[in-house]
NULOBA-798214 format. One record per residue (C-alpha): x, y, z; residue number from 1; residue in one letter. Coordinates in pm, 1 decimal. Layout:
# NULOBA-798214
{atom {X,Y,Z},NUM,a}
...
//
This chain:
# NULOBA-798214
{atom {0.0,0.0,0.0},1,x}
{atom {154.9,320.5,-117.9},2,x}
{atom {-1.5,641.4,84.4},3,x}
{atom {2.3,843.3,-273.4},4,x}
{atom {-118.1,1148.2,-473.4},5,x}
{atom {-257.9,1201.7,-796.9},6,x}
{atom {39.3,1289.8,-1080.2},7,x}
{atom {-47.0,1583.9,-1272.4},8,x}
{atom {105.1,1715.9,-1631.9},9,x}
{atom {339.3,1864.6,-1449.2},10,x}
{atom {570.4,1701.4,-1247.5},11,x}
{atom {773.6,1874.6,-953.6},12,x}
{atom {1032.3,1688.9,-771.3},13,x}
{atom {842.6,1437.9,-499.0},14,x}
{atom {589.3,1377.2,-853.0},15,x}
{atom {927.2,1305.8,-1069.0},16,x}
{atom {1005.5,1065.6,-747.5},17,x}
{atom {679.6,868.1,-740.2},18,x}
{atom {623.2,856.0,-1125.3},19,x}
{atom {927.7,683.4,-1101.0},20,x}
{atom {1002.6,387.8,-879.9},21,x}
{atom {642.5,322.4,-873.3},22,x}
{atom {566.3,276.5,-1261.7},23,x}
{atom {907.9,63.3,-1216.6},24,x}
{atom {775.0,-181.8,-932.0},25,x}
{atom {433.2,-196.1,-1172.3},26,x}
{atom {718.9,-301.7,-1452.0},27,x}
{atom {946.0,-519.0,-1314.4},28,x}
{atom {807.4,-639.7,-971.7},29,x}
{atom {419.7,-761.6,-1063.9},30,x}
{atom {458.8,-1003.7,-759.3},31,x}
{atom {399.9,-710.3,-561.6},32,x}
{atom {3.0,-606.0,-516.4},33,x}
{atom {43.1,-224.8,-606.0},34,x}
{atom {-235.6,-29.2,-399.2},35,x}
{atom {-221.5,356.5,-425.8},36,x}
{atom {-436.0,564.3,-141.3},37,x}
{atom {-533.4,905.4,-111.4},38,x}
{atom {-751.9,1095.0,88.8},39,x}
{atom {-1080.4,1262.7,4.2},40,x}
{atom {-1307.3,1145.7,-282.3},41,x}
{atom {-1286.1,1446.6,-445.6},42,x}
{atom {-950.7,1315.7,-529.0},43,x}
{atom {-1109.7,944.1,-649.7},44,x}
{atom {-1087.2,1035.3,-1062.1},45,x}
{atom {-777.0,1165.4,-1068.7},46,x}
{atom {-592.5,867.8,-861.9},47,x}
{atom {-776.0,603.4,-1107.9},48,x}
{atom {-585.6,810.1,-1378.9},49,x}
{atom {-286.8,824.4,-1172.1},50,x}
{atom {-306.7,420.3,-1147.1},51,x}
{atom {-367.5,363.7,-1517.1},52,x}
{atom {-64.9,595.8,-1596.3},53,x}
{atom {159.3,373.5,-1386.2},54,x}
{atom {53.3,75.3,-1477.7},55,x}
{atom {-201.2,63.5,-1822.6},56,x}
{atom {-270.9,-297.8,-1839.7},57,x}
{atom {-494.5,-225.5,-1455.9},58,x}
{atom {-251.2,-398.5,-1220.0},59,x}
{atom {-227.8,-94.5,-956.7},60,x}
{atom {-502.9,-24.8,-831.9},61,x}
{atom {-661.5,308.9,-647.4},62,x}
{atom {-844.5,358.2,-325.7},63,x}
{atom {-967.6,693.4,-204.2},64,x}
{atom {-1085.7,740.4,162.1},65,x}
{atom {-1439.5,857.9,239.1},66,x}
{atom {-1295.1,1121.1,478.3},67,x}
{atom {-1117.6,1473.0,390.0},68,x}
{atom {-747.9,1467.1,507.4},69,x}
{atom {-839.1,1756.8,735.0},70,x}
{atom {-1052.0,1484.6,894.0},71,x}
{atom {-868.4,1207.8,905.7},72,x}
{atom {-513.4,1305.9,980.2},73,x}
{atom {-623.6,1473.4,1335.0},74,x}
{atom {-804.7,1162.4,1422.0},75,x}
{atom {-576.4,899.6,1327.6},76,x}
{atom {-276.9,1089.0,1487.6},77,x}
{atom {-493.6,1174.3,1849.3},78,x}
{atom {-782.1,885.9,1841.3},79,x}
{atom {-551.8,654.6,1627.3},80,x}
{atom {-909.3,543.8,1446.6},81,x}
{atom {-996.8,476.8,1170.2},82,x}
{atom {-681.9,246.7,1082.0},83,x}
{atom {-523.8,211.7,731.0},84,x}
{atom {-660.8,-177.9,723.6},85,x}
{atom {-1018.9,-21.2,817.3},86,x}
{atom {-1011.5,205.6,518.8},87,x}
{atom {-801.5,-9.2,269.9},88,x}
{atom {-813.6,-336.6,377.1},89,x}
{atom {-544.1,-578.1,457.2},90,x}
{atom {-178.1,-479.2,334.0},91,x}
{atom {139.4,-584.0,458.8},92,x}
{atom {327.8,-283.8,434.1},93,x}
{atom {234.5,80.3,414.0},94,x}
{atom {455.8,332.9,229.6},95,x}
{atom {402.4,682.3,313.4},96,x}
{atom {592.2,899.9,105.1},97,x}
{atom {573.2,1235.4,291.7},98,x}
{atom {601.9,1318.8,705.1},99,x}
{atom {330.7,1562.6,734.0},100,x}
{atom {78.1,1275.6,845.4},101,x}
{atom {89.4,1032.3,1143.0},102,x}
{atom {-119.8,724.2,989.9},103,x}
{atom {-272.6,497.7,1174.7},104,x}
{atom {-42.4,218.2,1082.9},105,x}
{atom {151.7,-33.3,1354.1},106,x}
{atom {482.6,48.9,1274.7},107,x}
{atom {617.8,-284.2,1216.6},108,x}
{atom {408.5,-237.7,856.9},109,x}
{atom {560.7,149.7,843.8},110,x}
{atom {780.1,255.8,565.2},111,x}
{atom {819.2,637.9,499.7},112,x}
{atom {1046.2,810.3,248.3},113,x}
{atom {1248.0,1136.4,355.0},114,x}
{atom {1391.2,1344.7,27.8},115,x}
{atom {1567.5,1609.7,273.5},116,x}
{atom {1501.0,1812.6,612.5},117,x}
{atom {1395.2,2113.0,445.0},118,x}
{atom {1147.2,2223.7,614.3},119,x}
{atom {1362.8,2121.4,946.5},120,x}
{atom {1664.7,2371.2,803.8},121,x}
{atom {1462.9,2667.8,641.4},122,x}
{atom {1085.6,2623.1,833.1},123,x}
{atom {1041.0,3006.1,820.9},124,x}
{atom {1049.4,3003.2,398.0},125,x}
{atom {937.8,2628.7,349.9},126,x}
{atom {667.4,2586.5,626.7},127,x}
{atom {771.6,2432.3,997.5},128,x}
{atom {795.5,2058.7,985.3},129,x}
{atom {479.8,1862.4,1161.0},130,x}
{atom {520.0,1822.8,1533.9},131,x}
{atom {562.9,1464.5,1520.2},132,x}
{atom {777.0,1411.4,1244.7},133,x}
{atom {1051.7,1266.6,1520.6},134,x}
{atom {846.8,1023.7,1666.2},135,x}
{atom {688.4,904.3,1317.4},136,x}
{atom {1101.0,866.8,1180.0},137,x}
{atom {1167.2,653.7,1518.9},138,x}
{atom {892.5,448.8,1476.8},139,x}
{atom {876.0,331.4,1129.3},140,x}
{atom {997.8,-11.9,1026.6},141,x}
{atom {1227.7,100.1,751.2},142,x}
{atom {1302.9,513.2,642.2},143,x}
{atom {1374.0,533.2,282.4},144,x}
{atom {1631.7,833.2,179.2},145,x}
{atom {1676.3,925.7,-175.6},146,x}
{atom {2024.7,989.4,-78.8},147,x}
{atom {2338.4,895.8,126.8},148,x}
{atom {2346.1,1263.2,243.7},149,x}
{atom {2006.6,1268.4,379.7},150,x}
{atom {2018.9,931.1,496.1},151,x}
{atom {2321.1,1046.7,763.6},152,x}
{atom {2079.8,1410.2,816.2},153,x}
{atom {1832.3,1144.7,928.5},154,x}
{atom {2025.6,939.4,1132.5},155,x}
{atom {2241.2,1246.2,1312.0},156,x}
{atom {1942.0,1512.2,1338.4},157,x}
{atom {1647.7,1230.7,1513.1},158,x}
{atom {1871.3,931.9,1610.5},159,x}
{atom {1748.1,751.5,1393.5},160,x}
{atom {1967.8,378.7,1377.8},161,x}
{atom {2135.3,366.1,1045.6},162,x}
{atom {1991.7,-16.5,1009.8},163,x}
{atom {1680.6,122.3,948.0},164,x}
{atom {1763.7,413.6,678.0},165,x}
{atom {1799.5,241.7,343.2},166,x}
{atom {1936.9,475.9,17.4},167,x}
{atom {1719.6,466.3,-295.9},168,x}
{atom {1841.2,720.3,-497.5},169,x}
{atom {1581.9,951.1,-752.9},170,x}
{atom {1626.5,781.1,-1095.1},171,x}
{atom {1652.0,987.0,-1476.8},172,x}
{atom {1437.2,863.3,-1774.9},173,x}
{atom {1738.4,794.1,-1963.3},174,x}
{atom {1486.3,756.3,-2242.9},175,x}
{atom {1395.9,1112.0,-2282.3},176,x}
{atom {1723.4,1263.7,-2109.5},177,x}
{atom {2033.2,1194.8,-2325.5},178,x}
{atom {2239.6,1338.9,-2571.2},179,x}
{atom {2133.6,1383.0,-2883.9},180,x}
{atom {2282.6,1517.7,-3228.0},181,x}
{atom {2000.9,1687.7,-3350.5},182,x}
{atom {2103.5,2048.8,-3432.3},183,x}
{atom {1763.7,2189.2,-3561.5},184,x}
{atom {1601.1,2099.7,-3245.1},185,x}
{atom {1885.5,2279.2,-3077.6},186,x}
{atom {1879.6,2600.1,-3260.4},187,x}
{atom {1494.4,2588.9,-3218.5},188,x}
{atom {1497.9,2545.2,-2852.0},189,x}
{atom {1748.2,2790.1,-2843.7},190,x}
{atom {1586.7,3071.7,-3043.2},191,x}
{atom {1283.0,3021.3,-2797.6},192,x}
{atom {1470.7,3051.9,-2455.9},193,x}
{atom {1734.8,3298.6,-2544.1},194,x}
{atom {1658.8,3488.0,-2851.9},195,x}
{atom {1923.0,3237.3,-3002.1},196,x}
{atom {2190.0,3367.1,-2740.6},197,x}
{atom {2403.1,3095.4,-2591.5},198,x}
{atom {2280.1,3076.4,-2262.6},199,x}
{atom {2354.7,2893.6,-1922.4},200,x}
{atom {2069.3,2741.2,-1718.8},201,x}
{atom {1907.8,2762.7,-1391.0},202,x}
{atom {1618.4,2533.9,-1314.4},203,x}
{atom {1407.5,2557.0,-982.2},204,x}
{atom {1208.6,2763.6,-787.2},205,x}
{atom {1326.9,3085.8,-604.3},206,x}
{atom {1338.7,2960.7,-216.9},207,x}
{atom {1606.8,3096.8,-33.6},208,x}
{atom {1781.7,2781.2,-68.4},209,x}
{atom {1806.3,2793.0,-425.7},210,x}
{atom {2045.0,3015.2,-416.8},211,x}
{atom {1979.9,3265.2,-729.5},212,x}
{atom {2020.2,3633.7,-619.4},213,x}
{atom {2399.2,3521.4,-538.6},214,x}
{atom {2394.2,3264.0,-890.2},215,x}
{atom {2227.0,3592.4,-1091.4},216,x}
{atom {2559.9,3801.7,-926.7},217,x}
{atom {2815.9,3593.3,-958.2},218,x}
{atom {2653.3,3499.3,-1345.4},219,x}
{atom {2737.0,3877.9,-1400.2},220,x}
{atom {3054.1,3898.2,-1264.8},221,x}
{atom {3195.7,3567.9,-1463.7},222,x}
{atom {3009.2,3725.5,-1796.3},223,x}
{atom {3216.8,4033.5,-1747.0},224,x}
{atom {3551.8,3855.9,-1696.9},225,x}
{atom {3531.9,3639.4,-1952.1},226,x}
{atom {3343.6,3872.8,-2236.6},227,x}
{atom {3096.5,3559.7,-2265.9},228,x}
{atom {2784.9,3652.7,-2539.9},229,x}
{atom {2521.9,3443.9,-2347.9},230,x}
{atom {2288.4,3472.2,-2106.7},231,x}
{atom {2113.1,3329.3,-1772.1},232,x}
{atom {1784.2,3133.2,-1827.0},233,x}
{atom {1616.2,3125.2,-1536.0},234,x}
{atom {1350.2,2820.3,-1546.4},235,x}
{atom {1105.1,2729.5,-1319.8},236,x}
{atom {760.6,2757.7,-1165.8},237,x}
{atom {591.6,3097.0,-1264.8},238,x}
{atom {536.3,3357.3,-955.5},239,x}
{atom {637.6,3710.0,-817.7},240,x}
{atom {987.1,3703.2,-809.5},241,x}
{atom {1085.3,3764.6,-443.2},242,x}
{atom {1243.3,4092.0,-383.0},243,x}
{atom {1592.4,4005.6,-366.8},244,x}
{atom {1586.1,3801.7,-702.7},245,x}
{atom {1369.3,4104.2,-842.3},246,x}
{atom {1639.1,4295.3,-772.2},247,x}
{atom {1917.3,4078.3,-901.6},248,x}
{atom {1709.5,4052.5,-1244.2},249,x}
{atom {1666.1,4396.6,-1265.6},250,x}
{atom {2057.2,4486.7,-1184.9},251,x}
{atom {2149.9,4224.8,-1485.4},252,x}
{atom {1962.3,4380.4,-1763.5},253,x}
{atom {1965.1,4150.1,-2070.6},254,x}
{atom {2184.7,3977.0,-1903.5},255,x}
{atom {1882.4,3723.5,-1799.8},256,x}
{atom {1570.5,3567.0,-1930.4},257,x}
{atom {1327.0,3451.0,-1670.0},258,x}
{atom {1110.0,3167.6,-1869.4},259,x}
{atom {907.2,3067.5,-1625.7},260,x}
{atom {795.5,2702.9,-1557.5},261,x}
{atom {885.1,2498.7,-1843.8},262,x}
{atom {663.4,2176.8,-2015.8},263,x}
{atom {798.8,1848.4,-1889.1},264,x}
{atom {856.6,1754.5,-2234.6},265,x}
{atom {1048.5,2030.5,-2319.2},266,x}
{atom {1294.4,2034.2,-2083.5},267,x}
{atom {1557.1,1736.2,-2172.5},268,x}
{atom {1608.1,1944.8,-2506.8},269,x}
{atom {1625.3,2304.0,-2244.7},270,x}
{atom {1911.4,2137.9,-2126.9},271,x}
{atom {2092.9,1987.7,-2393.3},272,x}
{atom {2082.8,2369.8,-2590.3},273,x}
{atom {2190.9,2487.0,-2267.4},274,x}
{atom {2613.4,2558.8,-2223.1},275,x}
{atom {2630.4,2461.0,-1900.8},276,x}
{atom {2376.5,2403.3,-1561.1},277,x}
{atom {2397.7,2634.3,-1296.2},278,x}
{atom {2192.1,2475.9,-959.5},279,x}
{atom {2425.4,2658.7,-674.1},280,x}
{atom {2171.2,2558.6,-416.1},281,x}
{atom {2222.2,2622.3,10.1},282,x}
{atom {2063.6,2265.9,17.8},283,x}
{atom {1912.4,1986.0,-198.8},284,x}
{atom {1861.9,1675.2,-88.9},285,x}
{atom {1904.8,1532.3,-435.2},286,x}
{atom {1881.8,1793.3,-751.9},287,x}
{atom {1743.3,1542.7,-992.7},288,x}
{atom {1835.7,1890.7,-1184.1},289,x}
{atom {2176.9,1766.1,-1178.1},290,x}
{atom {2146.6,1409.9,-1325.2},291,x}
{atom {1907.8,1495.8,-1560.7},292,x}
{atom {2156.7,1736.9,-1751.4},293,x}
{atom {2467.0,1531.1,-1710.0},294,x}
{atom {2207.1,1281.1,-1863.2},295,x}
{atom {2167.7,1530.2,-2163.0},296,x}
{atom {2561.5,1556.6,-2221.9},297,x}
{atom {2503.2,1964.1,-2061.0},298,x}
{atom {2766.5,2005.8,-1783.2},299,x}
{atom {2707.4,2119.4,-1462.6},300,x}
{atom {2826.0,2368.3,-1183.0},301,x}
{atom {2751.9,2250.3,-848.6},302,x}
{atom {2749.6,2308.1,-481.4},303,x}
{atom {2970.1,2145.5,-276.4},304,x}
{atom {2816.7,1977.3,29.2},305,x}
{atom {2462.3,1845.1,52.3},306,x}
{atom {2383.5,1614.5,-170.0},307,x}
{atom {2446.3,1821.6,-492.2},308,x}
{atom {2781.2,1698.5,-497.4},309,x}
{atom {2708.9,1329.2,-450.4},310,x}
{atom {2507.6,1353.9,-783.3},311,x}
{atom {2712.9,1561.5,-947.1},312,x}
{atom {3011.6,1356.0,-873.8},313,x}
{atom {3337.4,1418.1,-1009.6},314,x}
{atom {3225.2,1593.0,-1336.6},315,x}
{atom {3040.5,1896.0,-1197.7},316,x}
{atom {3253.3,2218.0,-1153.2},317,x}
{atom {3161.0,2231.9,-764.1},318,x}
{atom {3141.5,2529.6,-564.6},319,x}
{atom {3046.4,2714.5,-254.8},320,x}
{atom {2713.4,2856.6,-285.3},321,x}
{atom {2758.2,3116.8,0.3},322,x}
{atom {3052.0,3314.5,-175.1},323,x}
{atom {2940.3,3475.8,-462.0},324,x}
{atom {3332.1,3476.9,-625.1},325,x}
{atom {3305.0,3115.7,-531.3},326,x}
{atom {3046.2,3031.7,-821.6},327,x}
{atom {3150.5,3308.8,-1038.5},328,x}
{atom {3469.5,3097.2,-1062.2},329,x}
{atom {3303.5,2790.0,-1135.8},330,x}
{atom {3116.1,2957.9,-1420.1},331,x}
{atom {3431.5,3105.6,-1532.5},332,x}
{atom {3591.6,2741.7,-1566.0},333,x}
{atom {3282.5,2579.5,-1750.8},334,x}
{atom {3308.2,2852.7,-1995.1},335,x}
{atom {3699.4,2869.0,-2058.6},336,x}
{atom {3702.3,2449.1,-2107.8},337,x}
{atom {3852.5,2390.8,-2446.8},338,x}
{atom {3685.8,2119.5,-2684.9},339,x}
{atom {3922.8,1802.3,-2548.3},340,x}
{atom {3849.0,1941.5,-2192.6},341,x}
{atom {3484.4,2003.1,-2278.4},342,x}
{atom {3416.4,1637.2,-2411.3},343,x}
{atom {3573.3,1432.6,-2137.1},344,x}
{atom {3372.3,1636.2,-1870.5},345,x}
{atom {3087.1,1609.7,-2060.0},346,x}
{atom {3126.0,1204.8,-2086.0},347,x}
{atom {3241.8,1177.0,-1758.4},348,x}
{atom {2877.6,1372.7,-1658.4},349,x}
{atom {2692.4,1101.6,-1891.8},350,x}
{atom {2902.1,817.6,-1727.7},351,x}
{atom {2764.6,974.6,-1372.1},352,x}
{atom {2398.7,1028.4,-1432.2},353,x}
{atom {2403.5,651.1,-1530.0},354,x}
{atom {2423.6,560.5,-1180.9},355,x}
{atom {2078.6,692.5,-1124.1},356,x}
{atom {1797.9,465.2,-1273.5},357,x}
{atom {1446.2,420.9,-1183.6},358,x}
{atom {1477.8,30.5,-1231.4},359,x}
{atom {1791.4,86.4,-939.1},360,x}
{atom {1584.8,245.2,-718.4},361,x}
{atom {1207.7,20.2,-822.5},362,x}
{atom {1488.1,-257.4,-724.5},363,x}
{atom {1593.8,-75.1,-379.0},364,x}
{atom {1224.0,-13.9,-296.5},365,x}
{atom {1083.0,-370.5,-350.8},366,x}
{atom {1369.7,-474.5,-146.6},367,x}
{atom {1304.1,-280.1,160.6},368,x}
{atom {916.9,-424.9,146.9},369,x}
{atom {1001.6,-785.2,128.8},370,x}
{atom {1232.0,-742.6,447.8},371,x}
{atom {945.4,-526.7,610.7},372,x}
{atom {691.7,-784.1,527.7},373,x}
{atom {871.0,-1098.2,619.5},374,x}
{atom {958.0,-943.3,930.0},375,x}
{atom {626.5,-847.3,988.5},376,x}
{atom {529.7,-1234.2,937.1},377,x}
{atom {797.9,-1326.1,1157.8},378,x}
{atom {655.7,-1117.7,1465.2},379,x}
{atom {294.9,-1265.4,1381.1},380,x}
{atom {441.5,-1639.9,1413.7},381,x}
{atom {646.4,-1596.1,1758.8},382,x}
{atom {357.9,-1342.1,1918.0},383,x}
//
């Protein structure tokens, strides 16, 4: 039983992580009864759609509770009624792949995923984390991190034992995010971004944490020093710019193009136009970003720490995303690479984002299950 939400058009980063490692398990792991829950009828078309996208010939299947989440969720963390099994029937494990909700689930069944402590390291821009997200990490069977680097944020910020944590990284669609030769898609996708400028990429939303009134400056600075023609495509989901990115825009002239949120399908060829990736984020717990243009043959400048640099690897230009200078000389080393230099980082960033596959981490997920499961039928047999 997978506590779920319907998958849109477009996909953000927890949808990209679903979409993922659950159409996988429907793939390659149809011993497994797929279940996908969500609260509130309202919801009940759009998880039947969500089902058949994951899994077309019917083999997942939805159930939507009778009762709002504003309803439930307060009564199954105080009252602990109604339980999962009352709603949904018998399962044998329960995935729950956010922290915001204490379900009433024994936790010998519990499996919950954790893609970073976010809301634990910036609650004032990102929302406060819920109350009893410690209690609900100590008391699960099995966490689930999409990385090693929140796996040990886990583990050192709630206590939790490191038996329990298990790494499944986020996967690419190496199917849609490679490198391709195709030139007139290029110069098409580049006329529509940039005017037909070269350009280097941002992709993301403008938190705090991502970083881009210093990544706008330090774009600037680099462009200056090194006479470069392009410009900064800023990419992500459309709203007011906050004031200190408004600002930052507005000091670099035509320096940057703010795009706005960009179709899923159009992004792996985004990327491949693009001369580099710029993601200097204060903290990701992933940055499929990252993968998904080393994927695409585009190279990438990085922060160090986090897990940015565990994605990035070796072949990302990393640097420190407080110091402005910092990524201005990481930009300014993408952009001076000559074309030997250029191709062997750019392999090198294909040869890393193959580590990160959907069937890897369908694999790591079914995994963690059947060890929750049979030690759930273990403790049924001796109690």
């Amino acid at each position: 039983m997978i506590g779920a939400f319907p998958l849109g058009l477009e996909l953000t980063g927890p949808g990209v992580y679903f979409d993922g490692f659950a159409s996988d398990l429907a793939r390659h792991h149809r011993y497994l009864d797929l279940v996908i829950h969500a609260t509130s009828r309202r919801l009940g078309d759009a998880m039947r759609t969500t089902a058949d996208r994951l899994d077309p010939e019917g083999c997942v299947r939805a159930v939507v509770s009778p009762f709002p989440a504003r309803v439930l969720r307060p009564l199954q963390r105080h009252l602990r009624v109604p339980s999962m099994k009352m709603l949904v029937g018998p399962y044998d494990v329960y995935h729950q792949l956010h922290l915001d909700a204490e379900p009433a689930v024994p936790s010998q069944r519990l499996v919950l995923t954790v893609h970073d402590l976010i809301a634990e390291r910036w609650p004032q821009a990102e929302g406060a984390p819920a109350p009893f997200m410690a209690s609900l990490l100590r008391r699960a069977a099995a966490v689930i991190a999409v990385s090693e680097f929140t796996k040990s944020e886990v583990c050192a910020t709630f206590g939790v034992d490191a038996s329990r944590v298990h790494v499944a990284h986020n996967g690419v669609d190496h199917h849609r995010f490679q490198p391709q030769a195709d030139l007139q898609q290029g110069i098409a996708m580049r006329a529509r971004a940039s005017g037909g400028r070269p350009y280097l990429l941002c992709v993301g939303g403008q938190t705090p944490r991502k970083n881009l009134a210093r990544s706008i400056d330090a774009f600037c600075r680099a462009k200056a020093a090194t006479g470069y023609e392009g410009i900064l495509v800023l990419a992500g989901p459309l709203a007011p710019l906050r004031p200190d990115v408004a600002q930052a825009v507005a000091d670099a002239g035509d320096a940057i193009s703010v795009v706005g949120f960009v179709d899923d399908a159009d992004l792996p060829a985004l990327m491949r136009a693009a001369d580099g990736l710029l993601l200097a984020s204060l903290y990701e717990g992933f940055g499929i970003p990252i993968a998904e243009a080393q994927a695409c043959g585009t190279r990438v400048i990085t922060s160090q720490g986090t897990a940015c640099a565990e994605v990035g690897g070796a072949a990302a230009f990393l640097v420190d995303p407080y110091d402005v200078d910092s990524i201005a000389d990481g930009i300014g080393r993408l952009l001076a690479e000559g074309p030997a230099e250029r191709s062997a980082r750019v392999a090198a960033g294909i040869r890393q984002a193959a580590r990160f596959t959907w069937e890897d981490s369908g694999a790591r997920h079914a995994a963690v299950y059947r060890a929750v499961a049979e030690g759930t039928t273990r403790r049924r047999a001796t109690g």
